[in-house]
C-alpha positions in Angstrom: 0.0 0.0 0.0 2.9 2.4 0.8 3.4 3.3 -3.3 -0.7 3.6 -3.5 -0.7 5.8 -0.7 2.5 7.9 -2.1 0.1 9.2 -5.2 -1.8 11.1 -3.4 1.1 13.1 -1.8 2.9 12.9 -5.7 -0.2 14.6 -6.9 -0.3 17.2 -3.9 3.0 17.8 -4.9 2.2 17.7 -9.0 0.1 20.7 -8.0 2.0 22.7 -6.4 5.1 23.0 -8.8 2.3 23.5 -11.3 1.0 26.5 -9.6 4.5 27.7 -8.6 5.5 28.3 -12.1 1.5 29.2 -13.5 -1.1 30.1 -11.1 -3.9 30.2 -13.8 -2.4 26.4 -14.9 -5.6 24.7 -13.8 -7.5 27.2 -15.2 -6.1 27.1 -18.8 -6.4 23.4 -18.4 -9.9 23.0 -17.3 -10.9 25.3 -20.8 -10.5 22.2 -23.0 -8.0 20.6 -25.1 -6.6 21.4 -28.2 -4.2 18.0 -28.8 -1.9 18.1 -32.2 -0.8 14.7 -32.1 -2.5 11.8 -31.5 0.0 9.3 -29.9 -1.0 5.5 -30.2 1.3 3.7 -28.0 1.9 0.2 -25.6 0.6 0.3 -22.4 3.7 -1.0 -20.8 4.2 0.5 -17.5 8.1 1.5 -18.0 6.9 3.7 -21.6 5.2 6.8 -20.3 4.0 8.8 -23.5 4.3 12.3 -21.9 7.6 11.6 -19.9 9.6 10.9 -22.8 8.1 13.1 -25.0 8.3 16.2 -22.7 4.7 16.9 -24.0 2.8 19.3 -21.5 -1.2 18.0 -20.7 -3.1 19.5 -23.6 -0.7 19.1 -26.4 -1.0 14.9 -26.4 -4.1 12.9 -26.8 -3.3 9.2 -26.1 -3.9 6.0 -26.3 -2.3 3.1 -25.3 -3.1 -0.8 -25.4 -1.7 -4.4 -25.0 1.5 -3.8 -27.9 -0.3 -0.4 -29.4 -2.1 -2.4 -31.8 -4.9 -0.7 -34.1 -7.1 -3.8 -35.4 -9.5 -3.1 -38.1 -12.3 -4.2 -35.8 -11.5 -2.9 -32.8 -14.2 -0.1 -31.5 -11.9 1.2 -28.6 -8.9 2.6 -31.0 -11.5 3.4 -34.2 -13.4 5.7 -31.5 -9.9 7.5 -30.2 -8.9 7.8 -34.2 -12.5 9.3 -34.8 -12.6 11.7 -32.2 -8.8 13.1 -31.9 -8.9 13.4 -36.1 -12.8 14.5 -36.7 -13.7 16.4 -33.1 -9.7 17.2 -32.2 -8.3 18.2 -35.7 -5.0 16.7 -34.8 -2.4 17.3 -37.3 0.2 14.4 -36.3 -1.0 10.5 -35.7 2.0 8.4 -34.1 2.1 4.7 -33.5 4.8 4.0 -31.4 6.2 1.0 -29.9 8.8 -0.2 -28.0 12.1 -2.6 -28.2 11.4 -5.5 -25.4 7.7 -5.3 -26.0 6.0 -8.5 -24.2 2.7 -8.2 -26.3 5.1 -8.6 -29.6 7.3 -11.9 -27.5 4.6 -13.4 -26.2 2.8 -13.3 -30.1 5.8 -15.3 -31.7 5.6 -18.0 -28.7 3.5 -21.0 -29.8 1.5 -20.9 -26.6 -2.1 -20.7 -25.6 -2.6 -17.7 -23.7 -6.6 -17.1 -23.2 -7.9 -14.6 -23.7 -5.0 -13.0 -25.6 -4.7 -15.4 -28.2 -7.3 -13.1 -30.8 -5.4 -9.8 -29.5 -2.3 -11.1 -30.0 -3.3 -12.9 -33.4 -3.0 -9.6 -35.2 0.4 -9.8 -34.4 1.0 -13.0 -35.5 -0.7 -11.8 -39.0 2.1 -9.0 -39.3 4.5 -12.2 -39.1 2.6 -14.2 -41.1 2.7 -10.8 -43.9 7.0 -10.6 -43.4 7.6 -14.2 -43.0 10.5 -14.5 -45.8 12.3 -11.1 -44.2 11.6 -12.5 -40.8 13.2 -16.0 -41.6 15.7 -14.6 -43.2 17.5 -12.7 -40.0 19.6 -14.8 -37.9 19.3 -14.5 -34.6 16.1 -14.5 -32.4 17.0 -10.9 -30.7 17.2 -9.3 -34.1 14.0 -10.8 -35.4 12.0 -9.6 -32.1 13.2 -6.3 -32.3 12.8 -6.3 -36.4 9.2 -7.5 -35.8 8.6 -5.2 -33.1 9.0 -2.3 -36.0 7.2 -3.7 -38.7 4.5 -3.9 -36.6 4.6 -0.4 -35.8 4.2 0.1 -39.8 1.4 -2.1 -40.3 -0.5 -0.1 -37.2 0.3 2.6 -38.9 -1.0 1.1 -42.2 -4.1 0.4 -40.4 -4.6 3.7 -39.2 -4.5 5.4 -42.7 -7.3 2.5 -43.9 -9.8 4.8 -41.8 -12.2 6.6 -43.5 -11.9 9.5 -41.1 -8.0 10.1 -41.5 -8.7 9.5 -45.7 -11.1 12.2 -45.9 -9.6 14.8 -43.5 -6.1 14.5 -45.2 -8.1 14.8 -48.7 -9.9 18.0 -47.0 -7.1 19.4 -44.6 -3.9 17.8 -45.5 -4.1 16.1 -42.4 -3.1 14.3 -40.3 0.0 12.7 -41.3 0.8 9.4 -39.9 4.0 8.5 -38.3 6.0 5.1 -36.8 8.3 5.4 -33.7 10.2 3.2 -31.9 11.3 4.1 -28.1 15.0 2.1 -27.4 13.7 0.8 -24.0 17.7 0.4 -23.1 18.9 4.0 -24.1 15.5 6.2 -23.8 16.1 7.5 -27.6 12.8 7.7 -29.8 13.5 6.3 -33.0 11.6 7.4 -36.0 11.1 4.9 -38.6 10.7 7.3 -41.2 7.8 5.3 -42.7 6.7 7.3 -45.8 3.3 8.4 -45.4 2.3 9.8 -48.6 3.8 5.8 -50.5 1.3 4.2 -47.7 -1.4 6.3 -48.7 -1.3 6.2 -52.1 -0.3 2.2 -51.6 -3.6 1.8 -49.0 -6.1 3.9 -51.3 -6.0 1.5 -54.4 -7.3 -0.8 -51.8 -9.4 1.1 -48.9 -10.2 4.4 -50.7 -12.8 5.8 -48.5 -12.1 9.4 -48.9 -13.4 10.3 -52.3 -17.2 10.0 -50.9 -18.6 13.2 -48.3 
């Protein structure tokens, strides 16, 4: 109980630094939010979005799940896309992952894990998509950690399939889409440079669902 209890004081203390350096911080904050990225992340307890980012509250909107997956039939992340893009008018989406992710290790063990097996199936499809590159790197380490950033691409592929993103880049010329990878061993953010406007134009011969108002 001793580090449940310690919040409390952590926040007591949060809010006093706060109002040290900003008295009206609470009240800029409690005006709304106007978020332009949208960060898509693992919800790993040692990858803290904000914290490595430096990103002040209100300049973030995030989400994080089980190996910051984005399936194409998942309600939870299609609502977060909907809202920060439609209601938010983010101009940045980010999918990041992380080296040493247990979501990504767990999905190339052969093991029956409950409840996460249809989770952590859509993993297993990215592998299934890479196989021959996959198979082709010696070395277990190096094919976790390559796996670990082609996943982040396909997220990020799956992001750009949604009608909402299609339209409002057709309208706005946003959001752009982006694939990081934190380096859980040096704290660097790595991007992957994944070229947005090839995924696009790659994803729309297949899911165009921006042409329509």
């Amino acid at each position: 109980m001793e580090l449940y209890n310690k919040i409390f004081q952590n926040n007591q203390d949060w809010i006093a630094s706060k109002k040290a350096s900003n008295i009206d911080f609470f009240k800029y904050l409690a005006e709304g939010q106007s978020p332009e990225i949208l960060y898509i992340g693992c919800s790993d307890s040692r990858v803290t979005a904000e914290e490595m980012t430096g990103i002040e509250p209100g300049q973030m909107f995030v989400h994080r799940n089980v190996a910051n997956l984005v399936p194409n039939n998942d309600n939870n992340s299609a609502s977060v896309i909907e809202y920060a893009v439609a209601h938010l008018k983010v101009k940045h989406v980010v999918v990041c992952g992380h080296y040493d992710c247990g979501g990504v290790k767990s999905a190339m063990q052969a093991k029956d894990l409950g409840i996460l097996n249809p989770w952590l199936r859509n993993i297993r499809d990215v592998y299934r998509l890479h196989i021959k590159e996959l198979n082709a790197i010696n070395g277990e380490e190096e094919r976790y950690r390559r796996l670990i950033e082609l996943n982040v691409e396909e997220q990020c592929i799956n992001v750009i399939k949604t009608a909402v993103v299609q339209r409002h880049y057709l309208d706005t010329g946003f959001p752009m889409v982006h694939g990081w990878v934190f380096d859980i061993h040096t704290g660097r953010l790595i991007d992957l440079k994944i070229d947005f406007y090839e995924k696009l134009k790659e994803t729309q011969e297949i899911y165009n669902l921006g042409t329509e108002k």
